[in-house]
C-alpha positions in Angstrom: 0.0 0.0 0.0 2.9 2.5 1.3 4.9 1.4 -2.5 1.9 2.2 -4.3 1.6 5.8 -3.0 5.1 6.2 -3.3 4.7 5.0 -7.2 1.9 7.4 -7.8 3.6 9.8 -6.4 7.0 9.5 -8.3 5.0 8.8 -11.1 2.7 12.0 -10.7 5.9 14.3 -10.4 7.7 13.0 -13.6 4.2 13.5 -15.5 4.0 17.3 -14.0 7.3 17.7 -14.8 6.7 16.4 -18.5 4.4 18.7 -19.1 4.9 21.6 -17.5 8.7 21.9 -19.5 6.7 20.2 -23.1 5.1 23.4 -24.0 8.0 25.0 -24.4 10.3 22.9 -26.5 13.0 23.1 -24.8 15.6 20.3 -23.7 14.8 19.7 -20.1 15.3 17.4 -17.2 13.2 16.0 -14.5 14.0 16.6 -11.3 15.0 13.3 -10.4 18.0 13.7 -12.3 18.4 17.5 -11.2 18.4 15.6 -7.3 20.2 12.7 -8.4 22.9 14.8 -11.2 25.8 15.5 -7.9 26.0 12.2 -6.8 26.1 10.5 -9.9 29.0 12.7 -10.8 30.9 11.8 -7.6 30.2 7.9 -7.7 30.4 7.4 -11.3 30.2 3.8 -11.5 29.9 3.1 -15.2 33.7 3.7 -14.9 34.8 1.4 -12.4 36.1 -1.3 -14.0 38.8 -0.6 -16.8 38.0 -2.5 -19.4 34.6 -1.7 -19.3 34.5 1.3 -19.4 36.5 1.9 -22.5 32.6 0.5 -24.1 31.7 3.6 -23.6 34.2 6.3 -22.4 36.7 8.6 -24.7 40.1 9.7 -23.4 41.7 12.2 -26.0 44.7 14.8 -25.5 44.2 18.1 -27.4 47.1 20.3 -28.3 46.5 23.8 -30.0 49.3 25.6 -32.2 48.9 29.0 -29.8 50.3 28.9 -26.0 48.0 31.3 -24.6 45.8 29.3 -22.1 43.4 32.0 -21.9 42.8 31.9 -25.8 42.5 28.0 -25.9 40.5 28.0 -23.0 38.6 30.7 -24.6 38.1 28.6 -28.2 36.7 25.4 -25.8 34.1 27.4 -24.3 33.2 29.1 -27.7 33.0 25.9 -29.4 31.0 24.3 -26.4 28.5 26.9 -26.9 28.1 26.9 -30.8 28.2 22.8 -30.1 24.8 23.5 -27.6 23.3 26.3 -29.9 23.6 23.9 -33.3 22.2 20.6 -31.1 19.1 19.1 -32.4 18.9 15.8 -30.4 17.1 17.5 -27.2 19.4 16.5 -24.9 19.8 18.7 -21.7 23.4 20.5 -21.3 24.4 21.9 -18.1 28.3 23.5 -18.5 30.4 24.0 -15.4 33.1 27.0 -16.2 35.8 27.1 -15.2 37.0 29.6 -12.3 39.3 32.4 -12.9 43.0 30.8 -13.7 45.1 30.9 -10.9 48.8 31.4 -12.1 50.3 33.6 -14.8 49.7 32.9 -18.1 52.3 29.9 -18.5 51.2 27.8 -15.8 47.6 28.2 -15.4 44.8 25.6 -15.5 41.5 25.7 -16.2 38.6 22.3 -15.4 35.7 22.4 -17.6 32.6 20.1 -17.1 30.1 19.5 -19.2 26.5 17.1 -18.1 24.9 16.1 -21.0 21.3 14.2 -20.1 20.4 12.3 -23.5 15.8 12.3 -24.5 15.8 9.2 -21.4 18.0 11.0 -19.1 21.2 8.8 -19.1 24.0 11.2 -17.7 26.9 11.6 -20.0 29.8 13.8 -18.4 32.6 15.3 -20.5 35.4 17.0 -18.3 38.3 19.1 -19.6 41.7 20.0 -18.4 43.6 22.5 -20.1 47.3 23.7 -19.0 48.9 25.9 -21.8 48.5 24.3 -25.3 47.5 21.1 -24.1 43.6 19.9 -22.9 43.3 16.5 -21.7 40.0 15.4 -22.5 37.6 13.1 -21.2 33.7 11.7 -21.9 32.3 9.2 -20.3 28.8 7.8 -19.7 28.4 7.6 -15.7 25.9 5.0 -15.4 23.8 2.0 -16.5 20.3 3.1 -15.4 19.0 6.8 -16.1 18.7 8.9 -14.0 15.0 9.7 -14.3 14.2 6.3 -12.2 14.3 7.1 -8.8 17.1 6.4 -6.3 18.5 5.1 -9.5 22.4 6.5 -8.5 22.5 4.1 -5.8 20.8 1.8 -8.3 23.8 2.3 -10.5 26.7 1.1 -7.7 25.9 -2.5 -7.6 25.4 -2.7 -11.5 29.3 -1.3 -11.8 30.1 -4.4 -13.5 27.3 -4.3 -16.4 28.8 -3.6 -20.0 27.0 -1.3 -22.1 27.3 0.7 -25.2 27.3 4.5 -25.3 26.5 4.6 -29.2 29.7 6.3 -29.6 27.8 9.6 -28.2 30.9 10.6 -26.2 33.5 10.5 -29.5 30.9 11.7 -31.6 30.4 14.7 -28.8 34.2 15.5 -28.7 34.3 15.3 -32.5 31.7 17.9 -32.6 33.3 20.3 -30.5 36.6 20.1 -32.3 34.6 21.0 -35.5 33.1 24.0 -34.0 36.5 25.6 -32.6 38.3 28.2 -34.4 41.8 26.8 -34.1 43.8 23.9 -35.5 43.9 21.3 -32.7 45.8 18.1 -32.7 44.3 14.9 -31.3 45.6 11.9 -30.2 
């Protein structure tokens, strides 16, 4: 009787939810996975095991031609933005900037994070660290269940171990924003 309510309930706020963002056409998420979005990010435990995660994970190093961190860090966020703009799939971005650089311009380092919730709400985080001319770079899907299902990033810690397939979202997400940025950027 006491999971039934609980059901409805859940069930009643996801609906309200749906409909109160659906009029407007905008990418959205539910607030499940506005709740649940933190602690997913700290447990992360699509990427526990290392040859799993590789299924659906993407580790890339960038190096630009120009030394200034502040212009290459300028050029990701740019690129992110025209990225979000262009994006016709409906998924939800959130982008965590960077704080101001700490350091002079030679040894400063920036931390950009990007949460990207695909249509069902499956978290996909991209993170970004730049120092100088070089951005090590990586996107990873944090978990198996979405995060629209309730409690589901506790859900998520004892189904570590369960490969899956990202669709090759993360690359194709990287690929994207290297397109969009206007410098020459080497991967590898």
């Amino acid at each position: 009787m006491i999971l039934s309510a609980i059901v409805c309930i859940f069930a009643s706020l996801i609906i309200a939810d749906y409909f109160r963002h659906w009029g407007m056409g905008e990418p959205w998420i539910t607030i499940f996975s506005k709740v649940q979005r933190p602690i997913q990010t700290v447990l992360r435990p699509a990427v526990w095991i290392p040859g799993l995660r590789n299924l659906h994970s993407t580790k890339e190093t960038w190096t630009f031609e120009s030394n200034s961190h502040q212009s290459n860090l300028d050029s990701i966020l740019n690129a992110i933005n025209k990225v979000i703009d262009k994006d016709t799939s409906k998924f939800f971005w959130q982008v965590q900037p960077p704080p101001v650089a700490l350091g002079n311009e030679t040894d400063s380092k920036s931390f950009i994070r990007i949460f990207t919730f695909t249509r069902a709400e499956w978290l996909d985080i991209t993170e970004i660290t730049l120092s100088g001319n070089k951005a090590e770079v990586w996107a990873f899907s944090s978990g198996f269940l979405p995060l629209i299902i309730p409690f589901a990033c506790i859900l998520n810690v004892p189904l570590f171990w369960i490969p899956f397939l990202d669709m090759d979202l993360n690359k194709q997400r990287l690929d994207r924003i290297v397109a969009e940025m206007d410098k020459t950027v080497g991967r590898s």
